[in-house]
N, C-alpha and C positions, 0 to 999 in steps of 0.2 A: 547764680550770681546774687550773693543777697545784700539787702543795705546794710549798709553802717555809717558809725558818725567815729571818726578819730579823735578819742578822750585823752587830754593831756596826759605823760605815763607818770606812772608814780617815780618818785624819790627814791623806792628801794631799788630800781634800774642801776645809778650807780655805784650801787654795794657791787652788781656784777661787771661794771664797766671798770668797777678797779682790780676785780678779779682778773677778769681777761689781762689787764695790761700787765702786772706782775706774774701772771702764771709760768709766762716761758723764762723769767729771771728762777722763780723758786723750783722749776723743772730743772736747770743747769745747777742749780746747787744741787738737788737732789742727785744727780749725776757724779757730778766732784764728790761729794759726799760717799755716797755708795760704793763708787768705783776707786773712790783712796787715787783720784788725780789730783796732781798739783794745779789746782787758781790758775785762770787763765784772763788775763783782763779783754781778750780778742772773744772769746765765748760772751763773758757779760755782757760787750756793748752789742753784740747778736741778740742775747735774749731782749736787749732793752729794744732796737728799732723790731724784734719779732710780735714784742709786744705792744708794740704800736700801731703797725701794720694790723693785727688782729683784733685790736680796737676798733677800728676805724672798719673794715671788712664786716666784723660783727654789726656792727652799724647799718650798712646800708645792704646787708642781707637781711636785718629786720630780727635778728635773733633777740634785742629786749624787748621788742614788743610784742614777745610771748611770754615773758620770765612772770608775769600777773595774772595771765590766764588760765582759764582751767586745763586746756589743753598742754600742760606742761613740757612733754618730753614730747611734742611737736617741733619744736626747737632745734634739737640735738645734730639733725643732720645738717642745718643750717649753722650749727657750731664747729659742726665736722670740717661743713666747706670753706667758710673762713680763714681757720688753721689750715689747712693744707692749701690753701691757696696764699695764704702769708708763708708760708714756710719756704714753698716753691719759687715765691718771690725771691726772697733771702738768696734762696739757691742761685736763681739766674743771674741775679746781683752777683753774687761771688765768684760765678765763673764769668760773668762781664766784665767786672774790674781787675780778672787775675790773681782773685785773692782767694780763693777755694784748698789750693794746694795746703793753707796755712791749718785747713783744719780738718780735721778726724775723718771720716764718713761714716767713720762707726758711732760717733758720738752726736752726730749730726742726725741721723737717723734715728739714733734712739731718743737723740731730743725731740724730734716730730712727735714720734710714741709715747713719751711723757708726759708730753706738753699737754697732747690732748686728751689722755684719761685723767694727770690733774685736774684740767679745766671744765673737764665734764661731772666727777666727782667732787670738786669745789662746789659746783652751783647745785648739784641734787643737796649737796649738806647743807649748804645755804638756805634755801628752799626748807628743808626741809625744819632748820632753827626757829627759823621766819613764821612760818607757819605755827608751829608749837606754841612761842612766845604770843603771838596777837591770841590763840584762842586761848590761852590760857591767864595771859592778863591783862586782855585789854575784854571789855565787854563789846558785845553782838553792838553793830551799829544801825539804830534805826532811820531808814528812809521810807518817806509817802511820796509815789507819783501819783497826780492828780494828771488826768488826759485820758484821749479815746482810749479804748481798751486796747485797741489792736498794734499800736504805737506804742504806750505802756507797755505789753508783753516784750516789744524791741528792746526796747530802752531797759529795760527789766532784766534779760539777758545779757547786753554789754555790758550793766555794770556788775552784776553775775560774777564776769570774766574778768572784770578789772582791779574789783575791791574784794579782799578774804573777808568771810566774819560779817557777814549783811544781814538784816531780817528788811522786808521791804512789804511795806501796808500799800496795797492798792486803794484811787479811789476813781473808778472806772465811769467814764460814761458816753454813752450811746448818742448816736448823731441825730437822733430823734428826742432825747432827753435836751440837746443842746439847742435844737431847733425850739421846744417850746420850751425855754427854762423860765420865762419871767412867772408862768402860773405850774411850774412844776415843781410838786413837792420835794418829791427824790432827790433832783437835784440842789435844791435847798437845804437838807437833810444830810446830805454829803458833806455838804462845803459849810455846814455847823461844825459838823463833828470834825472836820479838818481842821477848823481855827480852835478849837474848843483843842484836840489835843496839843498844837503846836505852842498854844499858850499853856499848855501844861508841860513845858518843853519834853515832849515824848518822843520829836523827830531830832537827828542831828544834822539832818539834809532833807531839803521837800523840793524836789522835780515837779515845774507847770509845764504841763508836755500839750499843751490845748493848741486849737489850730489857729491861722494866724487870725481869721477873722473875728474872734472872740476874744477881741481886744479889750470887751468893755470888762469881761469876766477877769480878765489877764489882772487888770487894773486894777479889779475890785480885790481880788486874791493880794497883790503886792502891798496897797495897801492895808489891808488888814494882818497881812505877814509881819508889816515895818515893826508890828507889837510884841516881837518873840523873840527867840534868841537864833532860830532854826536857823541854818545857810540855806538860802533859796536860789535855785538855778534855772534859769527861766530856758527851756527846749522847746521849741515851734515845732510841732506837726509839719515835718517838712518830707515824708516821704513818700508821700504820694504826689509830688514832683518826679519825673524823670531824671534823676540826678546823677554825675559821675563822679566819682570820689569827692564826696560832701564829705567837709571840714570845716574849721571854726580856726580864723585866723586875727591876731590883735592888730588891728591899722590905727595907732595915737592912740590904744585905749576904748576905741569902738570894735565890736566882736563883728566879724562879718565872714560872712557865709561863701565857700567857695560850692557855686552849683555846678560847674562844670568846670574839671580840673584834674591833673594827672601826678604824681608825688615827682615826675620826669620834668614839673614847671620849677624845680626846687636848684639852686646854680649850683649845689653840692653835687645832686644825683645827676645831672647831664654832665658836669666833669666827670664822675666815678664811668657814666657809659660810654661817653667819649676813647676816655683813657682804655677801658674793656676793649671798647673796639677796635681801635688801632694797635694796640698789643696785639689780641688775636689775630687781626686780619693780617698782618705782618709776618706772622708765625704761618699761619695755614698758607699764604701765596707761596712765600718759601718752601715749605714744604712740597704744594700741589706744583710748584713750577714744571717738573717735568711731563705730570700731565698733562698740565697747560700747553705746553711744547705737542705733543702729539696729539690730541684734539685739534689743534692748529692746521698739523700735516692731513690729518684724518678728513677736515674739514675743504680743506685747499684738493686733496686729491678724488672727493666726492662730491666736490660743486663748483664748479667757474663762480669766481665775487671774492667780496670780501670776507674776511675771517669772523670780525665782529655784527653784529646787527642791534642798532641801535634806533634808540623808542625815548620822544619823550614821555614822561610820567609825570604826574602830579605827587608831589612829599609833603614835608615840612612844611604847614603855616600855608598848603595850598600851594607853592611854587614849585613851577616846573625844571625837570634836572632830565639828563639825560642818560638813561639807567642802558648798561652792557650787557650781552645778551652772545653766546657763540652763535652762529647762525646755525640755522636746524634745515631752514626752506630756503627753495629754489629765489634767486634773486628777484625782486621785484614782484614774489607772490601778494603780497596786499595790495597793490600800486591802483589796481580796480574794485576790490571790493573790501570793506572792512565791516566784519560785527563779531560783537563782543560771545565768549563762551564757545568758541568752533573751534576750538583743537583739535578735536578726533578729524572735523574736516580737511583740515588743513594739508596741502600737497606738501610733504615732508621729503627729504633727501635720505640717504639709505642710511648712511649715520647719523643724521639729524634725526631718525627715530631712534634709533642705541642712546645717543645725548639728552634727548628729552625725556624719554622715559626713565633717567637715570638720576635727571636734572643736573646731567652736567654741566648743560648747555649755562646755567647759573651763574657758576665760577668765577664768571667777570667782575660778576658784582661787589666780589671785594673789594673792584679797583676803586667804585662804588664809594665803600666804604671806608677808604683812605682819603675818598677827597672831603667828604662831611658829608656829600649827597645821601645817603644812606647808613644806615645801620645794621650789624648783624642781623638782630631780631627787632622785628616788630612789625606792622602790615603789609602786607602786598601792595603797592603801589597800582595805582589803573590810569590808563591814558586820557589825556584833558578832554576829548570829545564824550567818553563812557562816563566822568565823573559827572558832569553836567547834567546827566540822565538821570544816573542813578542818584544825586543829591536833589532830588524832588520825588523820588521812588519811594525813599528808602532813610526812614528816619532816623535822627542823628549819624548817616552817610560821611558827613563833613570831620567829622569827632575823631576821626581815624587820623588826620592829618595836625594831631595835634602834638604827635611824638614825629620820627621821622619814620619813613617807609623801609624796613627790613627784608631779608633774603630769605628768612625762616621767620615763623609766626607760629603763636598759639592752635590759629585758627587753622594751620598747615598741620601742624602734629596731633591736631584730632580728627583728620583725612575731612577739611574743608579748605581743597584746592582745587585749580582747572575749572571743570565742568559743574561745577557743584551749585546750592544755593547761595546764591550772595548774602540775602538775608540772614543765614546761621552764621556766615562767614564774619560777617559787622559784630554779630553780638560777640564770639570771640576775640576776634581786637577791640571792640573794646571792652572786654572782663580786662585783658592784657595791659590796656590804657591804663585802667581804674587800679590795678591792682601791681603797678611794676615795680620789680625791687630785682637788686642783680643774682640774688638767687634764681627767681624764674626765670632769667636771661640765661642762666648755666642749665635752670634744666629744659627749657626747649632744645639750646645747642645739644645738649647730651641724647637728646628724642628722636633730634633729628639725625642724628649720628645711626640710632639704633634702626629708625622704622622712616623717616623722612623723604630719603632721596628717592627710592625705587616704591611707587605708589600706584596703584591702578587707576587713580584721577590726573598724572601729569603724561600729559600727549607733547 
């Protein structure tokens, strides 16, 4: 799980954000074109809402905020899924409104196929112009960060990954050089030769990466900066704070710092998971319904009670929901004694072991997820008497309840479930917290599809 800080993206993001959106228009001409059909004005206005839909998809998969990285074709499959999850839309839409019959399936299909080796071929040429042109006529840009070393190297890396064509002058210094700076030479020595070149405008950018308590240095640096032409960025030593998705956001024009915080506080990205969720959940109930039906009888004919078993939880923001559950155990097993982590104990019914082991027993919890109380993916939820516990246990415990509580989890798909450690369990949800974007909400689903349900940790 490593830090980072989220640096405004560049400008050349929308060279690709207007690729994406004409792609699947210049894919259906290529189509007409090639195939000698006659214009269709019902094809055009498809490629136009396909390329909107893939806009917007692109977006909140996080596919341009790779397009500057070094990691380049990191990306791709997250371009993959966009598109065919815009495409698939399109589709449902046209056999929803009745209007599917009107067109091809041959043309339809091979529009998917077009669209997305255009779109992929578009952006490696892109890339690949971009690239040429800056090193070739634009000169290396020089930056000095000045800060501890070991922050320097951070900060030294993201911008690495964010800006092509760097050369980057360290001016490093030791927590013991900063401890005695007033009679240390070194450190005088440095922050000469730092004003001496900026005044020779040698830098086009100079990063004060120093920590916050070194505010008189912070000062002395600024102004003496005021005399140059250098862009100066003033980066606080902030990560040796416990921090979760640390950001830099503008409130009236002051920069302020989000130290705990999740890209899921954003009113775009909770519509986008909202919307996710009720789609899917709608889909899979449908689907599973007739399971659901025989689990029910399974249930009813291996144990006197009821069918459901319900548990409050603590979710969202700390409030308690009442999360569904098929029954597994005999009626009234907790009624006397309750602790946390006793699965394997627990007096189970002869299908309530088939169920749990399978997690089918789960299932409910889409209804879950239709009402708002939950979400597909994100934490496991725990009972308000074990939270209380374990939020004086178990630090940043609380942090998990900052998204909503999910049916599948990160920390689920890399076998921390059941009986396991809590502790490894937290640091999981929240890598998941820090890092959510609806790609990794597709590939948990997809994980847990493969390896999730049937696990040697779910009693």
């Amino acid at each position: 799980m490593r830090d980072r800080i989220h640096i405004s993206e560049s400008s050349i993001t929308w060279v690709y954000r207007l690729l994406d959106l004409i792609t699947p228009l210049v894919s259906v001409c290529l189509i007409v074109y090639v195939l000698k059909v006659e214009p269709d004005d019902r094809y055009l206005i498809l490629s136009c809402y396909g390329g909107l839909s893939f806009l917007i998809l692109s977006q909140y998969t996080g596919v341009y905020k790779g397009f500057n990285n070094t990691q380049f074709l990191s990306v791709f499959p997250k371009v993959i899924i966009s598109w065919m999850i815009s495409w698939m839309v399109l589709i449902v839409a046209l056999f929803l409104l009745k209007k599917s019959e009107l067109f091809s399936r041959f043309v339809l299909a091979l529009w998917a196929f077009n669209s997305l080796i255009v779109a992929i071929i578009a952006k490696i040429v892109i890339r690949h112009l971009i690239l040429k042109i800056i090193k070739k006529l634009i000169a290396p840009k020089k930056i000095a960060i000045v800060g501890v070393s070991g922050f320097n190297n951070k900060l030294a890396s993201l911008i690495n990954k964010k800006i092509i064509n760097i050369q980057i002058e360290f001016f490093h210094f030791e927590t013991e050089e900063l401890e005695q700076k007033v009679n240390n030479s070194s450190v005088n020595n440095k922050l000469k030769k730092l004003l001496e070149n900026a005044k020779k405008c040698k830098y086009a950018e100079i990063y004060i990466c120093l920590p916050l308590k070194e505010e008189v240095m912070i000062k002395l640096l600024l102004d003496q900066l005021n005399d140059t032409s250098a862009v100066v960025k003033l980066m606080p030593d902030i990560f040796k704070f416990n921090l979760m998705y640390n950001k830099i956001t503008d409130m009236g024009g002051v920069p302020v710092f989000s130290v705990y915080d999740t890209p899921l506080n954003a009113a775009g990205n909770k519509i986008i998971k909202r919307m996710f969720d009720l789609f899917l959940s709608m889909i899979i109930l449908i689907l599973i319904s007739p399971v659901i039906l025989l689990i029910a009888i399974g249930i009813k004919i291996s144990s006197p009670g009821n069918i459901f078993y319900r548990q409050t939880r603590i979710g969202w923001h700390g409030k308690k929901f009442t999360m569904l559950k098929f029954r597994s155990l005999p009626m009234d097993t907790e009624k006397s004694t309750l602790r946390w982590g006793n699965g394997k104990d627990k007096t189970k019914t002869k299908f309530g072991k088939f169920i749990r082991a399978t997690s089918l027993d789960e299932l409910p919890q889409f209804i879950n997820v239709l009402k708002g109380d939950m979400s597909i993916v994100g934490p496991r939820p725990e009972r308000d008497m074990f939270v209380e516990k374990f939020r004086k246990d178990i630090p940043g415990y609380m942090q998990k309840h900052m998204v909503k509580a999910g049916i599948t989890g990160w920390a689920q798909i890399n076998g921390w479930r059941g009986d396991t450690c809590l502790r490894k369990r937290i640091k999981y949800d929240l890598y998941y917290i820090k890092n959510w974007s609806l790609w990794l909400d597709i590939k948990i689903i997809f994980l847990t599809v493969l390896k999730g349900f049937i696990n040697k940790n779910a009693y």
